[in-house]
C-alpha positions in Angstrom: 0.0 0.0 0.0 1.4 3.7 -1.2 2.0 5.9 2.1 1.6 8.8 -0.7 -1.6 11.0 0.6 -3.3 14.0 -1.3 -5.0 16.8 0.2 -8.0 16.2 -1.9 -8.0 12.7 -0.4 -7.9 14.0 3.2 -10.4 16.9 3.0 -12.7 15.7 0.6 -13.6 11.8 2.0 -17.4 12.3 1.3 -19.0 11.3 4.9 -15.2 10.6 5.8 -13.0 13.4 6.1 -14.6 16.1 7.8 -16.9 13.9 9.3 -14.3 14.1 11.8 -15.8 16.7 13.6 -18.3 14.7 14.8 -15.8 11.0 15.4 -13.4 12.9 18.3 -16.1 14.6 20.8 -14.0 14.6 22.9 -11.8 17.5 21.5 -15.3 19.5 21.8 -14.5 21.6 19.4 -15.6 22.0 15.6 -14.1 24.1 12.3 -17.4 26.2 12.8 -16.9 27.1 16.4 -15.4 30.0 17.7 -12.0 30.2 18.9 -11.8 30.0 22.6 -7.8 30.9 22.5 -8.2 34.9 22.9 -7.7 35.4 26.4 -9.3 36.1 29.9 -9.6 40.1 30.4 -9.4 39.9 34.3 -7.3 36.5 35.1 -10.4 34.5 35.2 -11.0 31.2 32.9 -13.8 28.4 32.3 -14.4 26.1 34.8 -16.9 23.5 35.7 -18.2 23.5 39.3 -15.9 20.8 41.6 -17.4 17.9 42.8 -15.5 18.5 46.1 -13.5 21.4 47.7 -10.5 18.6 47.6 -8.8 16.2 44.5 -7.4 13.3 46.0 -5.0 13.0 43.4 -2.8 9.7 42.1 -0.4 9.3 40.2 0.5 5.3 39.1 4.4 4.3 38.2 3.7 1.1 36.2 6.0 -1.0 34.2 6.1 -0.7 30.1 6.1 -3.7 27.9 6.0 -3.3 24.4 3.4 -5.3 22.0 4.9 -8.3 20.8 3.9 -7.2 16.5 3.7 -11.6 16.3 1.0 -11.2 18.9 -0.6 -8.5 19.6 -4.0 -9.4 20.5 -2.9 -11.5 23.7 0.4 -9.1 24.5 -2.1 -5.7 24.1 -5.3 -8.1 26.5 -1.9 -8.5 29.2 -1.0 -5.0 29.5 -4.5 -4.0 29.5 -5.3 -7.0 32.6 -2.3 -5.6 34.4 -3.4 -1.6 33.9 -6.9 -3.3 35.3 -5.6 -4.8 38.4 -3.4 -1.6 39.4 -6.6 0.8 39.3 -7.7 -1.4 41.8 -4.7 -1.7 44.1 -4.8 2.5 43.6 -8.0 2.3 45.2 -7.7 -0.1 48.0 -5.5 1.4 50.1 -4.9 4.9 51.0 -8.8 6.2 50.8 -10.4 7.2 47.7 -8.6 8.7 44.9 -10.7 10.9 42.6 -8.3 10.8 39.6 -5.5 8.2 38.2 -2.5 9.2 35.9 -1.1 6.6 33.8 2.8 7.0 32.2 2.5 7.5 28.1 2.3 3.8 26.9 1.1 1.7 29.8 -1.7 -0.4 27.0 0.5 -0.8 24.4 4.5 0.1 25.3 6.8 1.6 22.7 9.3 -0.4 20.6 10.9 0.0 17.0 7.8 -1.6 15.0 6.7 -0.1 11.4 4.0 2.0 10.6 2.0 -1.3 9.3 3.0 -3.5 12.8 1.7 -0.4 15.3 -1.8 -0.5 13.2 -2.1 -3.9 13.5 -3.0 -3.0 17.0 -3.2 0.4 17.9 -6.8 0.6 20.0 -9.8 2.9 18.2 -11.0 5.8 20.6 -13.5 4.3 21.6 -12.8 0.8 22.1 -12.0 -2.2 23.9 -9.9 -1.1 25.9 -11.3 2.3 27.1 -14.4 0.6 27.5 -12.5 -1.6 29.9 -10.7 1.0 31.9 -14.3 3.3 31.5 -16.0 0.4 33.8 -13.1 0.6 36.5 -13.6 4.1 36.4 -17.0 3.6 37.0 -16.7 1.3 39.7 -14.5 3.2 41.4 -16.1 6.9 40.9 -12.8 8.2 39.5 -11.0 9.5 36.6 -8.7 7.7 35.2 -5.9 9.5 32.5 -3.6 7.5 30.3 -1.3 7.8 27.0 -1.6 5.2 24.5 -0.6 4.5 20.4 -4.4 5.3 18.7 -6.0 5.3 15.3 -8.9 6.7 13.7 -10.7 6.3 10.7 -11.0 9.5 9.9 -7.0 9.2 9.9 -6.6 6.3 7.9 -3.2 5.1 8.3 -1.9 7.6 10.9 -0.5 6.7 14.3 -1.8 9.1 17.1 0.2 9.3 20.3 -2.9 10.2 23.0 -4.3 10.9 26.4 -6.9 10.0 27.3 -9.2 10.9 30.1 -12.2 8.8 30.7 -14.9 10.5 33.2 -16.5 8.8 36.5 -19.4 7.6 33.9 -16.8 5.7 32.4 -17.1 7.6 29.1 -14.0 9.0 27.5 -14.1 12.8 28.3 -11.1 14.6 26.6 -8.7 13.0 23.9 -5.5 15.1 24.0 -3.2 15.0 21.0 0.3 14.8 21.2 1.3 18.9 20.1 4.2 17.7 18.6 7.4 15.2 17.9 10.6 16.3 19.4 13.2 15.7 16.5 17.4 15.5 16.0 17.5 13.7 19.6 17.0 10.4 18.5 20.6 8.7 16.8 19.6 8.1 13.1 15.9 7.6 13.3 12.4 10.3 13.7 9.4 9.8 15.6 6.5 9.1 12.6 3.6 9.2 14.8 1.0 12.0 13.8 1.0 14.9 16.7 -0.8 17.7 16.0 1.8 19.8 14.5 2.3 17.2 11.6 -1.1 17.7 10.1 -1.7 21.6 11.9 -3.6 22.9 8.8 -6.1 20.0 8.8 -6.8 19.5 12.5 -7.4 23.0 12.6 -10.0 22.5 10.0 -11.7 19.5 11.4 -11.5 20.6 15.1 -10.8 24.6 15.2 -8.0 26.2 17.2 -9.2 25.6 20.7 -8.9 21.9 19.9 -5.2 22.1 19.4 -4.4 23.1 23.3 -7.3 21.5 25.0 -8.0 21.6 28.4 -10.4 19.2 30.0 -13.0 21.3 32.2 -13.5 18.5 34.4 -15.5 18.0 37.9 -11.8 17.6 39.4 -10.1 20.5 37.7 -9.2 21.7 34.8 -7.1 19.0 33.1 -4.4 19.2 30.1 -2.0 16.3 29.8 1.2 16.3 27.6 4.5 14.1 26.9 6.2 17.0 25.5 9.7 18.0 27.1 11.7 21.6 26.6 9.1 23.6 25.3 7.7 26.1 28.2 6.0 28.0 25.6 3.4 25.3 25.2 2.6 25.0 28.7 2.2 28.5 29.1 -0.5 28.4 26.7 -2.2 25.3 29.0 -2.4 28.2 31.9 -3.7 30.7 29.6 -6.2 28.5 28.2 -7.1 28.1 32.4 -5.2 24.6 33.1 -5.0 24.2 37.3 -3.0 20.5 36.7 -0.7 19.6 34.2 0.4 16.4 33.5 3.2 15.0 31.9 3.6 11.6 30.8 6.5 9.7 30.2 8.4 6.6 29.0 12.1 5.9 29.6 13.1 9.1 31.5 12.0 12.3 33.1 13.5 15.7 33.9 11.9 17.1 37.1 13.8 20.5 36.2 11.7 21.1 33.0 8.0 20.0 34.9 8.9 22.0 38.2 9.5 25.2 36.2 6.2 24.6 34.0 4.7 24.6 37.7 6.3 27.2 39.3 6.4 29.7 36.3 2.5 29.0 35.7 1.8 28.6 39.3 -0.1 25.3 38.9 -0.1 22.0 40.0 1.4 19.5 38.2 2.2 15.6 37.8 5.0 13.7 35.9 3.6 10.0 35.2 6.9 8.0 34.4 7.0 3.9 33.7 8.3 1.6 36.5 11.2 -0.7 36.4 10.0 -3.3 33.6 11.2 -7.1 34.1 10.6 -9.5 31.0 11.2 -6.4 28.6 12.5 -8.1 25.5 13.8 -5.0 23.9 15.6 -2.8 26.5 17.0 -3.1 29.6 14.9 -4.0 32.4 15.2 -0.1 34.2 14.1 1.5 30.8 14.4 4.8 32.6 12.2 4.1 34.9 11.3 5.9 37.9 10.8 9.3 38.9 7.1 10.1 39.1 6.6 13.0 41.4 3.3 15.6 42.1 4.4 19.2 42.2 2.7 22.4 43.6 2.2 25.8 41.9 5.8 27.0 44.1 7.7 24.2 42.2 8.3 22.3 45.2 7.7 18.5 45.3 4.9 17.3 47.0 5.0 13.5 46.8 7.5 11.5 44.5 8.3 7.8 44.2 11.2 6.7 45.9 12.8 4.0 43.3 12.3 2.4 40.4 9.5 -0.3 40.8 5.3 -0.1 40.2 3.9 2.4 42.7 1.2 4.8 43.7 1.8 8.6 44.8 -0.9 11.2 46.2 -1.8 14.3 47.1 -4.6 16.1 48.3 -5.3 18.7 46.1 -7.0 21.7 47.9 -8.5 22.7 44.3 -11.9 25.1 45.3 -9.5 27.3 47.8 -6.4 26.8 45.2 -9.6 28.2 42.3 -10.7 31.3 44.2 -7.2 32.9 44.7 -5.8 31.5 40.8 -5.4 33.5 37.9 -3.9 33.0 34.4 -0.2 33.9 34.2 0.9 37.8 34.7 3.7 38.0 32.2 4.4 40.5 29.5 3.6 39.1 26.0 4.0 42.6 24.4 7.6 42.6 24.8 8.2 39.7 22.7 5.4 39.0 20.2 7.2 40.7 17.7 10.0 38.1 17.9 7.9 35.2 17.9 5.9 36.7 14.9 9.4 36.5 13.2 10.6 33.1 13.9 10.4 30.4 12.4 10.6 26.8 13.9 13.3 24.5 12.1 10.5 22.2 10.8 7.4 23.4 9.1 3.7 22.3 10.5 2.1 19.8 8.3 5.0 17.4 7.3 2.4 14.3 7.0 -0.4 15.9 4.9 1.2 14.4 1.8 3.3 11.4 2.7 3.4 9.0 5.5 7.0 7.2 6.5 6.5 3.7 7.5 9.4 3.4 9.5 11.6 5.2 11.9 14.9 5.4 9.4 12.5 6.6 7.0 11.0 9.4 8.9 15.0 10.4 9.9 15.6 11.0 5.9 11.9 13.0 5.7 12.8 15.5 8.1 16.4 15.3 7.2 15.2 17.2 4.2 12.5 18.9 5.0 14.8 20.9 8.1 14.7 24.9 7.3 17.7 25.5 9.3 
């Protein structure tokens, strides 16, 4: 099958292509809709109304295992048995914990498969699996948060690195796009998963500008979650846009620096979901970069973190309605700068998988290899 892609394809799909306003409702926002990006006028931002004056928040540190691409069905149904059973130790000890954060890849792991092996098993939003971790959720009267490999079919053959966060009701409540793939870290190969920035033009058309920083108004607080490391300028958007915690998922490392400066320069609370020590891991070393998951406070400071490597639960009790009545969006002094961020321009354009599709890693490294500006 070609990986080549038109824009005529992608846009013009009959009940397909922009149909996809209506397959992610969870992004809750449309091409019609009116962007929701412009800015509070007295610090203030959206909210819906707590469910209590106090989050008991969790984060879980659970082991990574890739898919094995020879059998995915029964690998993907073990990951997905072993994500069941921790939600439940989460909530047997330690009173009730009104939302879970899972590390980036805890249902399907992240190994060097093609484009054509990660689609042999990348779960649909909704799916199986959500529906799964939606009827813990339910059981326990929590929210539960989690990255994970997914595909759509208004996306046909892209790769969509996700969070997820499914509701009390056990429905799926906000669907987060990855913002964008870090590149010229990685020796000789390229992320090829489809964030956001990769296909900016269309997303925006499908799902409008609020879509592409969402935040998740949810009865907890307001929720954005993102793997992204090194790039303060997205977060600050996330506290402009009225995000109280940010998350950051994780797999194979963690830099507390980089999420306790997001907190403390925002002045919100914030979480860094890393994977656990991973025995049995056929492709990498048994640590995998494991450890490290911490909750952090709007000062910066470090209010629970994991002491080691292995599976594990954190928490804090979030003081979110006195913590809402004294927040406001960040103070700073855009008008000093805009002019210099009107000017620059990033090393890789937006939209470098509108046309073609890599189907491997190598293959990606050569794409952006030529596509670099600077």
């Amino acid at each position: 099958m070609t990986n080549q892609i038109t824009r005529r394809s992608l846009l013009s799909g009959g009940a397909g292509a922009l149909a996809g306003m209506a397959a992610l409702p969870a992004l809750t926002a449309s091409k019609a809709s009116a962007d929701d990006t412009a800015g509070s006028t007295d610090g203030t931002y959206p909210t819906a109304p707590l469910r209590s004056d106090t989050v008991n928040f969790g984060v879980v540190q659970s082991r990574v295992h890739p898919v094995d691409a020879a059998n995915t069905k029964q690998t993907l149904k073990k990951n997905l048995d072993h994500m069941l059973w921790l939600i439940d130790r989460a909530q047997y000890y330690g009173g009730h914990k009104d939302f879970l954060a899972f590390h980036e890849f805890p249902l399907t792991g992240w190994d060097r498969w093609t484009r054509s092996e990660i689609l042999s098993f990348a779960p649909e939003l909704p799916g199986e699996e959500t529906e799964a971790i939606g009827a813990k959720a339910r059981e326990h009267n929590c929210y539960i948060s989690f990255g994970t490999y997914a595909q759509y079919k208004d996306w046909p053959r892209h790769i969509m690195s996700v969070a997820v966060v499914i509701g009390p009701d056990g429905k799926i409540v906000s669907e987060q796009w990855k913002a964008r793939n870090i590149h010229g870290v990685f020796v000789g190969f390229e992320l090829f998963t489809t964030s956001v920035y990769e296909v900016l033009e269309r997303y925006v058309e499908m799902y409008g500008w609020d879509a592409v920083i969402p935040v998740a108004r949810t009865s907890v607080g307001n929720i954005c979650i993102s793997p992204c490391k090194m790039e303060p300028e997205l977060y600050r958007a996330m506290a402009i846009k009225g995000a109280e915690i940010i998350i950051r998922t994780s797999t194979g490392g963690y830099n507390h620096l980089d999420m306790r400066n997001v907190c403390q320069s925002n002045k919100v609370y914030g979480a860094l979901s890393n994977n656990a020590v991973s025995p049995g891991n056929k492709s990498f070393f048994e640590t995998a970069g494991g450890g490290g998951s911490v909750i952090i406070g709007p000062d910066g400071k470090i209010l629970a973190e994991v002491e080691g490597q292995h599976e594990e639960l954190i928490n804090y009790r979030i003081p979110m309605a006195a913590f809402r009545e004294q927040h406001r969006i960040p103070d700073f002094h855009a008008e000093l700068y805009a002019h210099v961020l009107d000017g620059y321009k990033s090393r890789y354009a937006p939209g470098a998988f509108l046309d073609y599709l890599p189907e491997g890693l190598d293959e990606a490294y050569q794409q952006f290899k030529e596509k670099a500006r600077w």
